[in-house]
DRENROVO-575037 format. One record per atom (N, C-alpha, C, O): residue number from 1; residue in one letter; atom name; x, y, z. Coordinates in steps of 0.05 Angstrom, whole numbers, plus 32768, in hexadecimal, padded with zeros to 4 digits. Layout:
N
site pos=NUM&code=A&site=CA&x=X&y=Y&z=Z
...
This chain:
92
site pos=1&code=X&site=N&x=80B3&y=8048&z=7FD5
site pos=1&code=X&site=CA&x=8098&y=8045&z=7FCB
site pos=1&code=X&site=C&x=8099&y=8031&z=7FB3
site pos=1&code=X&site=O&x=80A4&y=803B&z=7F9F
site pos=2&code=X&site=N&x=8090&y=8016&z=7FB2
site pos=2&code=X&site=CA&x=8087&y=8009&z=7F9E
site pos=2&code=X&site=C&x=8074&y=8018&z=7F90
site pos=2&code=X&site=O&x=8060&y=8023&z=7F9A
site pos=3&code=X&site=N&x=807C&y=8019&z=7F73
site pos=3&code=X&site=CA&x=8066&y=8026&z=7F65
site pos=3&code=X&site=C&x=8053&y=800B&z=7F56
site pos=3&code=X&site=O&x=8042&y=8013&z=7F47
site pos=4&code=X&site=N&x=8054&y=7FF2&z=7F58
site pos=4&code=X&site=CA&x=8044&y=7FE0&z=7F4F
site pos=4&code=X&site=C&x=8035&y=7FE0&z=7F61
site pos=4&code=X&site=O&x=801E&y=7FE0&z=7F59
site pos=5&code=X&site=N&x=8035&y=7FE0&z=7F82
site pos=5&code=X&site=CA&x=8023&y=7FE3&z=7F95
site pos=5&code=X&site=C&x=8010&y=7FF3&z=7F99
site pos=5&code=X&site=O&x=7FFA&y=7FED&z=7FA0
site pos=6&code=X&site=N&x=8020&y=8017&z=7F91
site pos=6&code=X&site=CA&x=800E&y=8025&z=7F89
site pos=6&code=X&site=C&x=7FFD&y=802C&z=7F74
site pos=6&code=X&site=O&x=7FED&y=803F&z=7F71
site pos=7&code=X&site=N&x=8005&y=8019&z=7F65
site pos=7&code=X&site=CA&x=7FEE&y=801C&z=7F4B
site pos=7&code=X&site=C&x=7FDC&y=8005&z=7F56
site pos=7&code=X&site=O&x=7FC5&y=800B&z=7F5B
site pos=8&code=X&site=N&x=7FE0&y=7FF8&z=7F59
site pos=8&code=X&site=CA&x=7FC7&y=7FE0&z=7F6B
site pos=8&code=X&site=C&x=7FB9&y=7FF3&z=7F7D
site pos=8&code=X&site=O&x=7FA4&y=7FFD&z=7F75
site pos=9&code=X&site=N&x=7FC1&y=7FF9&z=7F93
site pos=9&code=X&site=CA&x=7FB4&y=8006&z=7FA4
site pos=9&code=X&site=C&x=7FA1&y=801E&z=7F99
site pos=9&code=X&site=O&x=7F8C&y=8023&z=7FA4
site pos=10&code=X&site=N&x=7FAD&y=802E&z=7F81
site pos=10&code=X&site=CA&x=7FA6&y=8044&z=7F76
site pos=10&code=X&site=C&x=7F88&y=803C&z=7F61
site pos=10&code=X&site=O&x=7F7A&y=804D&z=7F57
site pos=11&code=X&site=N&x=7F84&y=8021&z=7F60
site pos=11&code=X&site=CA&x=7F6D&y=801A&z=7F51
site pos=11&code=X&site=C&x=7F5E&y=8006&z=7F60
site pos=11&code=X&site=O&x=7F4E&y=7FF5&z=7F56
site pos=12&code=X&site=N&x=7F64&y=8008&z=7F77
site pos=12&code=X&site=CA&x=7F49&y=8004&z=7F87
site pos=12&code=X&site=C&x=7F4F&y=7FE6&z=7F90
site pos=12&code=X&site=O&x=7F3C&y=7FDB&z=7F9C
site pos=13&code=X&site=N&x=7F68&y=7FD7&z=7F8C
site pos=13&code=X&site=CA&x=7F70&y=7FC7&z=7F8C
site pos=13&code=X&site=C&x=7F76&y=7FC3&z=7FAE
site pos=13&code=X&site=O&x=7F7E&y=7FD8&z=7FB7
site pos=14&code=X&site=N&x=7F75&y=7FAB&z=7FC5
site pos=14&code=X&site=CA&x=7F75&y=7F9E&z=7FD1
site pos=14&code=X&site=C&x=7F96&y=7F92&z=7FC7
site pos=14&code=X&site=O&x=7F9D&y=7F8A&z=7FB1
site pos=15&code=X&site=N&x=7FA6&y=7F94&z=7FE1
site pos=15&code=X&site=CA&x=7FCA&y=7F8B&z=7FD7
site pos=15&code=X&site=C&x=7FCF&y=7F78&z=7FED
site pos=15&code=X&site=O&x=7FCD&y=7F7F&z=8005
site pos=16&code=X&site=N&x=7FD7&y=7F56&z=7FE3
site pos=16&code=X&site=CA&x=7FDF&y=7F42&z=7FFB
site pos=16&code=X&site=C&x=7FFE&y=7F4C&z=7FEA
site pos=16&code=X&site=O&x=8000&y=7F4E&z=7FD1
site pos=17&code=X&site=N&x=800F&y=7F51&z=7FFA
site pos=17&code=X&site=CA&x=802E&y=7F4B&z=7FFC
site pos=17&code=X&site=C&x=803B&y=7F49&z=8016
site pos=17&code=X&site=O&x=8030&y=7F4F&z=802B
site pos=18&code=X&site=N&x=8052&y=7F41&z=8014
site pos=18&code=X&site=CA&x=8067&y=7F3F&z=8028
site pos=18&code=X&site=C&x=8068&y=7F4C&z=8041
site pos=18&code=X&site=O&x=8051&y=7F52&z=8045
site pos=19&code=X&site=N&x=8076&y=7F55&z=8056
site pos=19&code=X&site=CA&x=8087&y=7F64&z=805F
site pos=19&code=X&site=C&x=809A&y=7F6A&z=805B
site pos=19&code=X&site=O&x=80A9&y=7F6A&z=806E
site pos=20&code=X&site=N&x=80A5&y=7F72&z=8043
site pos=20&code=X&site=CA&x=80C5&y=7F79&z=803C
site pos=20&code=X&site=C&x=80C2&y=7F9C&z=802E
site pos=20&code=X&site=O&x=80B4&y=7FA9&z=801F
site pos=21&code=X&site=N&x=80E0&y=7F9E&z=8043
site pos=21&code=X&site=CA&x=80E7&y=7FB5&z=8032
site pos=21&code=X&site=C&x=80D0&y=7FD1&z=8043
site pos=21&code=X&site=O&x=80C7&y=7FD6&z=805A
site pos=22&code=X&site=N&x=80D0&y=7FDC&z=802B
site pos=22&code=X&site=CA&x=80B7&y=7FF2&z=802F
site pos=22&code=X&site=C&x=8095&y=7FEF&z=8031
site pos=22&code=X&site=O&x=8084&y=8000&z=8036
site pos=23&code=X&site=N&x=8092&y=7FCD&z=8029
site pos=23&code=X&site=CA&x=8081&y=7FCE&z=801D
site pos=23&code=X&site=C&x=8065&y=7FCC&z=8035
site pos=23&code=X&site=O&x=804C&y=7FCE&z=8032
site pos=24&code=X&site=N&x=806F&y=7FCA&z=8046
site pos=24&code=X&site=CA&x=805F&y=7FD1&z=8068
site pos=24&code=X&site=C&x=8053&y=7FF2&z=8069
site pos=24&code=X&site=O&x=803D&y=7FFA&z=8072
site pos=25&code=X&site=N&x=8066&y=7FFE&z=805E
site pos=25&code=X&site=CA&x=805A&y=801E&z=805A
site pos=25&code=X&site=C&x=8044&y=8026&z=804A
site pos=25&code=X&site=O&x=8034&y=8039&z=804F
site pos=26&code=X&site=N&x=8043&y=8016&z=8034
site pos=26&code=X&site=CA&x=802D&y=8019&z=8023
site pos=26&code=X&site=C&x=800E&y=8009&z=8027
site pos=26&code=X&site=O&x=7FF7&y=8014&z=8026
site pos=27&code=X&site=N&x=8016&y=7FEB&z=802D
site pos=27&code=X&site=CA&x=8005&y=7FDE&z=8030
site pos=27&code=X&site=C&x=7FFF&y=7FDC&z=8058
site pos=27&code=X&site=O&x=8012&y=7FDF&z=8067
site pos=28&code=X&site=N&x=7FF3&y=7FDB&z=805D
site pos=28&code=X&site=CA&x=7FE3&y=7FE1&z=807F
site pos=28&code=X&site=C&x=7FD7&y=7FC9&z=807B
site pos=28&code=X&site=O&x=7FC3&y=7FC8&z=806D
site pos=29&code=X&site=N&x=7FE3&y=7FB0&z=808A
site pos=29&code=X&site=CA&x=7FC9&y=7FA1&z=8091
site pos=29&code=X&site=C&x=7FB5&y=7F9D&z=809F
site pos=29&code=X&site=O&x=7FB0&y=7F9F&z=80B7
site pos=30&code=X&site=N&x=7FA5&y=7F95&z=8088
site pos=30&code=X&site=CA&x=7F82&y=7F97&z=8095
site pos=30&code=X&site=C&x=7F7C&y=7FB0&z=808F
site pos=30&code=X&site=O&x=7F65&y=7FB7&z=8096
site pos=31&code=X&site=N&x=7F88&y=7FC0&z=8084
site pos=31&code=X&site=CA&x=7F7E&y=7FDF&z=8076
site pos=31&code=X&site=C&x=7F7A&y=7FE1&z=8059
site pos=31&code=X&site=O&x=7F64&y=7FE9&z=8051
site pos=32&code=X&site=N&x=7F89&y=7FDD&z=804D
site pos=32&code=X&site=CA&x=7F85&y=7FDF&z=802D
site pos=32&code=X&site=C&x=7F94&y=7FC4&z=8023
site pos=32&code=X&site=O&x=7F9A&y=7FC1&z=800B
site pos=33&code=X&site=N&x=7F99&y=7FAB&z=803C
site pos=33&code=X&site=CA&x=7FA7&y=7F95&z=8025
site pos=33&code=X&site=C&x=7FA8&y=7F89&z=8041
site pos=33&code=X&site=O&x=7F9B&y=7F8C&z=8055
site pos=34&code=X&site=N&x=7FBF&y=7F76&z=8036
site pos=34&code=X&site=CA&x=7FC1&y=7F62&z=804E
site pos=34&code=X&site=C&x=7FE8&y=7F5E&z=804B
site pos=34&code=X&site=O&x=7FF5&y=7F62&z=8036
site pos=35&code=X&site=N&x=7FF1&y=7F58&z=8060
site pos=35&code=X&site=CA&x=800F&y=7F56&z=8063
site pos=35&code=X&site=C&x=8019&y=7F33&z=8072
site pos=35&code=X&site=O&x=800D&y=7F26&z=8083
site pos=36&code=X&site=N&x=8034&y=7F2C&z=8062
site pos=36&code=X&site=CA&x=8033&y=7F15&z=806D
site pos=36&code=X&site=C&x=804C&y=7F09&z=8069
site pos=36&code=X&site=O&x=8053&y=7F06&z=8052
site pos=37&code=X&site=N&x=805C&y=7EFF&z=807F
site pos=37&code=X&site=CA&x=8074&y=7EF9&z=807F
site pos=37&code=X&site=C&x=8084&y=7EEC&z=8064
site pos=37&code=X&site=O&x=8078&y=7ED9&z=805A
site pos=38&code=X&site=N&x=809C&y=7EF5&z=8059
site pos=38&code=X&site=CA&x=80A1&y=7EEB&z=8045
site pos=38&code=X&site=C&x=80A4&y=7ECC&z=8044
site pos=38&code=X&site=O&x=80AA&y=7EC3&z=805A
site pos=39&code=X&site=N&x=80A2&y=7EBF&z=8035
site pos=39&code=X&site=CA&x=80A7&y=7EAA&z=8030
site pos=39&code=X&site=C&x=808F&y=7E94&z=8034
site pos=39&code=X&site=O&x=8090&y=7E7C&z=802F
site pos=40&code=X&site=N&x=8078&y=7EA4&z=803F
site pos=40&code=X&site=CA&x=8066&y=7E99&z=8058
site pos=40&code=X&site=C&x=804C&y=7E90&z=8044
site pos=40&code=X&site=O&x=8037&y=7E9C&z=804A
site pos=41&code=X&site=N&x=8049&y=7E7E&z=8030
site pos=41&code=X&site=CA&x=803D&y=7E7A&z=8017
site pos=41&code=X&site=C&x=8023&y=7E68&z=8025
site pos=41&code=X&site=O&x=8014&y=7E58&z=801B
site pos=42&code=X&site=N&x=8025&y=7E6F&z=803D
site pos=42&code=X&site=CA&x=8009&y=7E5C&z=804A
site pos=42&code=X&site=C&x=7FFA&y=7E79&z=804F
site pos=42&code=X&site=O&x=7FE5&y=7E7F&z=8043
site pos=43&code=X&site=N&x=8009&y=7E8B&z=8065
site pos=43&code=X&site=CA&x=7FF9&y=7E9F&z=8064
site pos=43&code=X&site=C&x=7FEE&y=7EB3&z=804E
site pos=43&code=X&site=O&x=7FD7&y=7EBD&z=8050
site pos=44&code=X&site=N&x=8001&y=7EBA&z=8035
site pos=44&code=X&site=CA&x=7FF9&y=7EC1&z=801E
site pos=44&code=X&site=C&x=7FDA&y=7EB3&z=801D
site pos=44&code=X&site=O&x=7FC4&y=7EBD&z=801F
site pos=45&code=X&site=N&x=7FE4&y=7E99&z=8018
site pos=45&code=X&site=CA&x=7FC9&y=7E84&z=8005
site pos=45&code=X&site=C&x=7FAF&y=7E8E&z=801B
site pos=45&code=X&site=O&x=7F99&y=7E94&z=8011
site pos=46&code=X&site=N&x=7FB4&y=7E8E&z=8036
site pos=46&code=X&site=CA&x=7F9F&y=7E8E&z=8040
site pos=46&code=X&site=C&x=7F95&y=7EAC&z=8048
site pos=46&code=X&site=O&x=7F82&y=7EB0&z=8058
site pos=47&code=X&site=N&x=7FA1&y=7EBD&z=803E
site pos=47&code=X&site=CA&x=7F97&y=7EDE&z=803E
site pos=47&code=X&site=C&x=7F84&y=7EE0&z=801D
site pos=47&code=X&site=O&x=7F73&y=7EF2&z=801C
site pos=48&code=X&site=N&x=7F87&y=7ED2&z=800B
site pos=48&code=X&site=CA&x=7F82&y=7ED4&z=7FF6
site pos=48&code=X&site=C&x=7F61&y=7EC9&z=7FF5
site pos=48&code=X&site=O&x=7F4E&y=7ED4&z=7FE9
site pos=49&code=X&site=N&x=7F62&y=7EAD&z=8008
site pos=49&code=X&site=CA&x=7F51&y=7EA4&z=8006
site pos=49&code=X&site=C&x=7F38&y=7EB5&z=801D
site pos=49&code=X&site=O&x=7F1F&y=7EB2&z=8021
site pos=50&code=X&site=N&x=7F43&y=7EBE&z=8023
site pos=50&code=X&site=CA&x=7F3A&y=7ECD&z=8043
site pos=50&code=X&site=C&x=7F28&y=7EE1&z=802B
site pos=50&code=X&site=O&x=7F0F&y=7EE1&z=802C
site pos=51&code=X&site=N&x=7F37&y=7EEF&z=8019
site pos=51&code=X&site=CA&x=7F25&y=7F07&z=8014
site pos=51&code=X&site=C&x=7F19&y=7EF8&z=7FF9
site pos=51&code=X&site=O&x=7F0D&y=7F08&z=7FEA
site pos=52&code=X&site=N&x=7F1B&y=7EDA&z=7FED
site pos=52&code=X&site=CA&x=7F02&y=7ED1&z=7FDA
site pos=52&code=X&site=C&x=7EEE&y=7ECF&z=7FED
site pos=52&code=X&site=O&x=7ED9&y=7ED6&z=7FE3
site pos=53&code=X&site=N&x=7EED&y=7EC7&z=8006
site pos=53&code=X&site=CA&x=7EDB&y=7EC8&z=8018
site pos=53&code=X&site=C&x=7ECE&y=7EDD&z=8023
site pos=53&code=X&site=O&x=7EBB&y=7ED6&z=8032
site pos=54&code=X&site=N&x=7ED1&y=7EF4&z=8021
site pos=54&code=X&site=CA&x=7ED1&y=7F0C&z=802F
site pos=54&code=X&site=C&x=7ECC&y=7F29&z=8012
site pos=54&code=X&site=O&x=7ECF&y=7F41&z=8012
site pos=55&code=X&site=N&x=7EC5&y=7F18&z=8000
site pos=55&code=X&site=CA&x=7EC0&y=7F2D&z=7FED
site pos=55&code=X&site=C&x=7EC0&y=7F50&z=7FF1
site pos=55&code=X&site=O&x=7ECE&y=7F61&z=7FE4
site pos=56&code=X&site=N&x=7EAE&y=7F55&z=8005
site pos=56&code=X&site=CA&x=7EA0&y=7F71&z=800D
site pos=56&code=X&site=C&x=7EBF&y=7F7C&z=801C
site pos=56&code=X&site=O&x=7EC0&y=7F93&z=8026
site pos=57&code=X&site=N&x=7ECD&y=7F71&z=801C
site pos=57&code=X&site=CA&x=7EE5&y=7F79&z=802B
site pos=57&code=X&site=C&x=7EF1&y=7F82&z=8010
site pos=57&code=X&site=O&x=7EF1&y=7F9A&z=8015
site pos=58&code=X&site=N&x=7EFB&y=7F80&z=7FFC
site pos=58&code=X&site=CA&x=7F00&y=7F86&z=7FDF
site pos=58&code=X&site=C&x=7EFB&y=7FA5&z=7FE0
site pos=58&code=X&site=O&x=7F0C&y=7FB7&z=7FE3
site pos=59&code=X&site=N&x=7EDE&y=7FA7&z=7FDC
site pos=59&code=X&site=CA&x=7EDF&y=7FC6&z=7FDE
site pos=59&code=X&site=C&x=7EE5&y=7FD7&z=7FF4
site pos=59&code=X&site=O&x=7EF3&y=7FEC&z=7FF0
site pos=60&code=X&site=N&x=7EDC&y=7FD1&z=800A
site pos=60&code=X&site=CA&x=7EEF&y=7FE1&z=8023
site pos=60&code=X&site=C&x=7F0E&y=7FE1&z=8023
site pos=60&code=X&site=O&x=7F18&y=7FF7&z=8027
site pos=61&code=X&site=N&x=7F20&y=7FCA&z=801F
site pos=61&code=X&site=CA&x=7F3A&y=7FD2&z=8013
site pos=61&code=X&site=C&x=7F49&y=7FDE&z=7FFF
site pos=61&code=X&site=O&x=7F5D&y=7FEB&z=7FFE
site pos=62&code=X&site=N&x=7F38&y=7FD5&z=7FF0
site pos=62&code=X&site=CA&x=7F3D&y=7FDD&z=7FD3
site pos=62&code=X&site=C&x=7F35&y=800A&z=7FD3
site pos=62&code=X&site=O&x=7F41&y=801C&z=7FC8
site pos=63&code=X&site=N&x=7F1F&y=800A&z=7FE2
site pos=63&code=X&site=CA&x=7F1B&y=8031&z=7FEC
site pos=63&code=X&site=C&x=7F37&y=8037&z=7FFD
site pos=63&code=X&site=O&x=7F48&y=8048&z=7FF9
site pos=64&code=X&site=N&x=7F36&y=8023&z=8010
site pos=64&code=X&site=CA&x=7F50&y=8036&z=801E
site pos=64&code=X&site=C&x=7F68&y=8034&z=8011
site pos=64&code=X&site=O&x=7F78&y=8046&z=8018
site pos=65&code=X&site=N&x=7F70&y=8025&z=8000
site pos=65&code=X&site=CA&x=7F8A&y=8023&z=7FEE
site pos=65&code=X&site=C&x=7F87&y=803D&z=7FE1
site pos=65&code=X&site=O&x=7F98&y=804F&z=7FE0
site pos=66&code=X&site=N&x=7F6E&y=803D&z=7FD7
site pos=66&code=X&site=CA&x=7F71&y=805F&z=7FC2
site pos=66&code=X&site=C&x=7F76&y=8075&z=7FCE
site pos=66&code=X&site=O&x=7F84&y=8088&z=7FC7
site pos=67&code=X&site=N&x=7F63&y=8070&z=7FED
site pos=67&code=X&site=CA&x=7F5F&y=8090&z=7FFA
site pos=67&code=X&site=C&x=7F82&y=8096&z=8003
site pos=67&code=X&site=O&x=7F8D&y=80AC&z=8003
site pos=68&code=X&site=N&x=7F92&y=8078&z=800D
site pos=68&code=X&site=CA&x=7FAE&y=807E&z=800F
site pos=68&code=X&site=C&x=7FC8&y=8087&z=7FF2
site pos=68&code=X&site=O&x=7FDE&y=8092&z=7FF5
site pos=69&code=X&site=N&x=7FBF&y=807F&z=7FE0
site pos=69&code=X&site=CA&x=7FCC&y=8083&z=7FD2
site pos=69&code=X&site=C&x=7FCB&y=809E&z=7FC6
site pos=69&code=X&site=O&x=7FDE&y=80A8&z=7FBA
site pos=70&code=X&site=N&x=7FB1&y=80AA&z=7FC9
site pos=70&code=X&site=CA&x=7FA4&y=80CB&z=7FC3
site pos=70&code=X&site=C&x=7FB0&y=80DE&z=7FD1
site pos=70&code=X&site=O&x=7FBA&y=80F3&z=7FCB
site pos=71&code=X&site=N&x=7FAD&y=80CF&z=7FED
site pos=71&code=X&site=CA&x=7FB3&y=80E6&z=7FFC
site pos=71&code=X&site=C&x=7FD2&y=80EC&z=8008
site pos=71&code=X&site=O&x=7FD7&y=8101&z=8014
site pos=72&code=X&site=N&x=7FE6&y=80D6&z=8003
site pos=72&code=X&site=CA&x=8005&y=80CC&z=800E
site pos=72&code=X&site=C&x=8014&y=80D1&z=7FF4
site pos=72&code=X&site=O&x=8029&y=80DC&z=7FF4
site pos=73&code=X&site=N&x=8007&y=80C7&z=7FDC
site pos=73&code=X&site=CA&x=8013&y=80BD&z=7FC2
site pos=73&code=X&site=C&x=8014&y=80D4&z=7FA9
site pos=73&code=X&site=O&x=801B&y=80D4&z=7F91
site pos=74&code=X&site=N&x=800A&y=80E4&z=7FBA
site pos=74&code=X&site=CA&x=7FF5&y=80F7&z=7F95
site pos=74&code=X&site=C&x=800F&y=8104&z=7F8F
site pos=74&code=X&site=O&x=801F&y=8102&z=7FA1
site pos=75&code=X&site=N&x=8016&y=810F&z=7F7C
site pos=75&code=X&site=CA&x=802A&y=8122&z=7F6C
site pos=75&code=X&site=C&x=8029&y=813D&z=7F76
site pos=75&code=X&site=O&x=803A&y=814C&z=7F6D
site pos=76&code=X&site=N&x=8015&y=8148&z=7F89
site pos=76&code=X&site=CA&x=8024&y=8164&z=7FA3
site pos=76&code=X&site=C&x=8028&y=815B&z=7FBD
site pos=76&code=X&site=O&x=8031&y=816B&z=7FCD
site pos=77&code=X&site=N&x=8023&y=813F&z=7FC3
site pos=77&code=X&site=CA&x=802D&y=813B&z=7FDE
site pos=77&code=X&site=C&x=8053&y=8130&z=7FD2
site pos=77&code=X&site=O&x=8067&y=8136&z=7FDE
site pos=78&code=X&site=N&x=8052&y=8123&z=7FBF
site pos=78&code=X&site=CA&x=8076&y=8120&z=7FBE
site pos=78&code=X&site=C&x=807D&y=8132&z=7FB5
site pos=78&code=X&site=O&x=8093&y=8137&z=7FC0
site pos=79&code=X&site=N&x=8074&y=8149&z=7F9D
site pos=79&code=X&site=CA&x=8088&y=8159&z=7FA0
site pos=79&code=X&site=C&x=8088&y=816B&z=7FB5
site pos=79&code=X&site=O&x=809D&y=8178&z=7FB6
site pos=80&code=X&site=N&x=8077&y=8171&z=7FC6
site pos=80&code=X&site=CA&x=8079&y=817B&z=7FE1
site pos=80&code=X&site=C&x=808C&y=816F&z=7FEA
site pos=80&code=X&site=O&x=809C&y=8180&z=7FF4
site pos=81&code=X&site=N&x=8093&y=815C&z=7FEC
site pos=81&code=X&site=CA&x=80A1&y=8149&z=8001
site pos=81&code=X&site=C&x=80C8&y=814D&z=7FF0
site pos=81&code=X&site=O&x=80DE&y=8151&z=7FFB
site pos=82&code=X&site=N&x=80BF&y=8148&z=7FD1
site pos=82&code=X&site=CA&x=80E1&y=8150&z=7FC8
site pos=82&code=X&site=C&x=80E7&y=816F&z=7FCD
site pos=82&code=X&site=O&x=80FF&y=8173&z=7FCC
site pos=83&code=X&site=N&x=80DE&y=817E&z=7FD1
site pos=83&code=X&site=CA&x=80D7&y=81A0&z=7FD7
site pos=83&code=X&site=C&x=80E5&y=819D&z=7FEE
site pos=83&code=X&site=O&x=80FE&y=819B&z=7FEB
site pos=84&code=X&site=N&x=80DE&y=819D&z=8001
site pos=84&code=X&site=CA&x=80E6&y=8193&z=8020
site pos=84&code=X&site=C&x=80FB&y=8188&z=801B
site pos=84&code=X&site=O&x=810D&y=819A&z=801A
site pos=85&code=X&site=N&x=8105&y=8170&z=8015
site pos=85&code=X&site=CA&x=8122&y=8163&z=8014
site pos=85&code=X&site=C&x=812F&y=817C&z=8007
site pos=85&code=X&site=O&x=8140&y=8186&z=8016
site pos=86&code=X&site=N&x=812E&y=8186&z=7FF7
site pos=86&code=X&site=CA&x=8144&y=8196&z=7FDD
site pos=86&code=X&site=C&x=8141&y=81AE&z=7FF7
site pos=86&code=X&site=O&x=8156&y=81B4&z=8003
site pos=87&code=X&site=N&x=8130&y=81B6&z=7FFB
site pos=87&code=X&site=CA&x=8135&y=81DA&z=8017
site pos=87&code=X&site=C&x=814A&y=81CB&z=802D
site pos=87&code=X&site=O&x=815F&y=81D7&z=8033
site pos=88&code=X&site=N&x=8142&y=81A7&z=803D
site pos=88&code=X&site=CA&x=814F&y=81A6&z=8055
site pos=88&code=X&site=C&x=8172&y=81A8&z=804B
site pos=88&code=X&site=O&x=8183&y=81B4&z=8057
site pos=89&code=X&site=N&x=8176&y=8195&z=802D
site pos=89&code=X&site=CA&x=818A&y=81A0&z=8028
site pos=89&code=X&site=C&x=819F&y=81B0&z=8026
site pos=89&code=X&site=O&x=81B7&y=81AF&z=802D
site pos=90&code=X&site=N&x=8189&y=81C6&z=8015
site pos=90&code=X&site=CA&x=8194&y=81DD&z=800C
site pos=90&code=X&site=C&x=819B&y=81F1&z=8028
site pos=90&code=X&site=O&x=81AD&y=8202&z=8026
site pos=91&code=X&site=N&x=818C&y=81EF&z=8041
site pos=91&code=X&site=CA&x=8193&y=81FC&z=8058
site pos=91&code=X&site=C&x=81AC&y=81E7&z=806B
site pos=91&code=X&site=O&x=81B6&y=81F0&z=8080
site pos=92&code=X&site=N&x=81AF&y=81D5&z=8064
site pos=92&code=X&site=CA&x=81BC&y=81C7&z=8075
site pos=92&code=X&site=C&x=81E2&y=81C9&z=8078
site pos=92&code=X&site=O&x=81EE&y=81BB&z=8088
Protein backbone atom coordinates (compact mmCIF):
# COMPACT_ATOMS: atom_id res chain seq x y z
CA UNK A 1 0.00 0.00 0.00
CA UNK A 2 1.43 3.39 -1.03
CA UNK A 3 0.35 5.63 1.59
CA UNK A 4 0.94 8.97 -0.67
CA UNK A 5 -1.68 7.32 -3.02
CA UNK A 6 -3.82 6.80 -0.32
CA UNK A 7 -3.90 10.05 1.01
CA UNK A 8 -4.68 11.36 -2.63
CA UNK A 9 -7.29 9.00 -3.08
CA UNK A 10 -8.51 9.59 0.58
CA UNK A 11 -9.27 13.39 -0.33
CA UNK A 12 -11.16 12.97 -3.19
CA UNK A 13 -8.22 13.13 -5.33
CA UNK A 14 -8.25 11.51 -9.00
CA UNK A 15 -4.42 9.45 -9.21
CA UNK A 16 -2.48 9.27 -12.93
CA UNK A 17 0.56 6.87 -11.96
CA UNK A 18 2.42 4.06 -13.29
CA UNK A 19 1.97 0.41 -13.33
CA UNK A 20 4.62 -0.50 -10.92
CA UNK A 21 4.80 -2.47 -8.07
CA UNK A 22 1.50 -2.48 -6.04
CA UNK A 23 0.40 0.49 -7.31
CA UNK A 24 -2.33 -1.30 -9.81
CA UNK A 25 -4.09 -2.47 -6.50
CA UNK A 26 -4.86 0.81 -5.35
CA UNK A 27 -5.37 2.79 -8.35
CA UNK A 28 -8.17 0.84 -10.99
CA UNK A 29 -8.09 2.43 -14.23
CA UNK A 30 -10.82 4.43 -15.32
CA UNK A 31 -12.13 3.95 -11.64
CA UNK A 32 -10.64 6.36 -9.30
CA UNK A 33 -7.37 7.40 -11.57
CA UNK A 34 -5.85 6.43 -14.58
CA UNK A 35 -2.69 3.84 -15.03
CA UNK A 36 0.13 4.01 -17.51
CA UNK A 37 3.13 2.24 -18.58
CA UNK A 38 6.26 3.39 -16.89
CA UNK A 39 8.35 5.46 -18.67
CA UNK A 40 5.41 6.22 -21.13
CA UNK A 41 5.54 10.33 -20.62
CA UNK A 42 3.21 10.60 -23.78
CA UNK A 43 0.57 8.62 -22.19
CA UNK A 44 0.96 10.31 -18.71
CA UNK A 45 0.82 13.88 -20.66
CA UNK A 46 -2.09 12.72 -22.48
CA UNK A 47 -4.26 11.15 -19.46
CA UNK A 48 -3.67 14.47 -17.76
CA UNK A 49 -4.85 16.36 -20.48
CA UNK A 50 -7.77 13.91 -20.99
CA UNK A 51 -9.18 14.80 -17.50
CA UNK A 52 -8.41 19.01 -18.06
CA UNK A 53 -10.83 18.12 -20.69
CA UNK A 54 -13.21 16.02 -18.88
CA UNK A 55 -13.55 18.04 -15.69
CA UNK A 56 -16.94 16.24 -14.38
CA UNK A 57 -14.83 13.13 -14.44
CA UNK A 58 -12.74 14.77 -11.37
CA UNK A 59 -15.53 14.20 -9.16
CA UNK A 60 -16.67 10.75 -10.17
CA UNK A 61 -12.97 9.61 -9.61
CA UNK A 62 -12.01 11.50 -7.14
CA UNK A 63 -15.76 9.64 -5.02
CA UNK A 64 -14.51 6.33 -5.96
CA UNK A 65 -10.92 6.90 -4.68
CA UNK A 66 -12.61 7.74 -1.22
CA UNK A 67 -15.42 5.12 -1.27
CA UNK A 68 -12.08 2.65 -1.93
CA UNK A 69 -9.96 3.87 0.42
CA UNK A 70 -13.01 3.84 3.30
CA UNK A 71 -13.94 0.80 2.62
CA UNK A 72 -10.29 -1.46 1.76
CA UNK A 73 -8.08 1.15 3.68
CA UNK A 74 -9.89 2.23 7.10
CA UNK A 75 -8.04 1.25 10.43
CA UNK A 76 -10.71 -2.02 11.15
CA UNK A 77 -10.38 -3.41 7.83
CA UNK A 78 -6.25 -3.65 8.46
CA UNK A 79 -6.28 -4.40 11.70
CA UNK A 80 -8.78 -7.07 10.83
CA UNK A 81 -6.49 -8.11 8.26
CA UNK A 82 -3.09 -8.00 10.85
CA UNK A 83 -5.60 -10.11 13.36
CA UNK A 84 -5.93 -12.79 10.67
CA UNK A 85 -2.13 -12.88 9.73
CA UNK A 86 -0.98 -13.07 13.67
CA UNK A 87 -4.14 -16.26 14.32
CA UNK A 88 -2.94 -17.92 10.64
CA UNK A 89 0.40 -17.84 12.31
CA UNK A 90 -0.12 -18.52 15.59
CA UNK A 91 -2.17 -21.84 14.38
CA UNK A 92 0.27 -22.79 11.81
Amino acid sequence: MNVIISQALATGLPVITTRHSGLPDQVGDGYNGFLVNEGDFRALAEKILYLIDHPELLTELGANGRKLVEEKYNSKVLIDKQIEIYASLIND
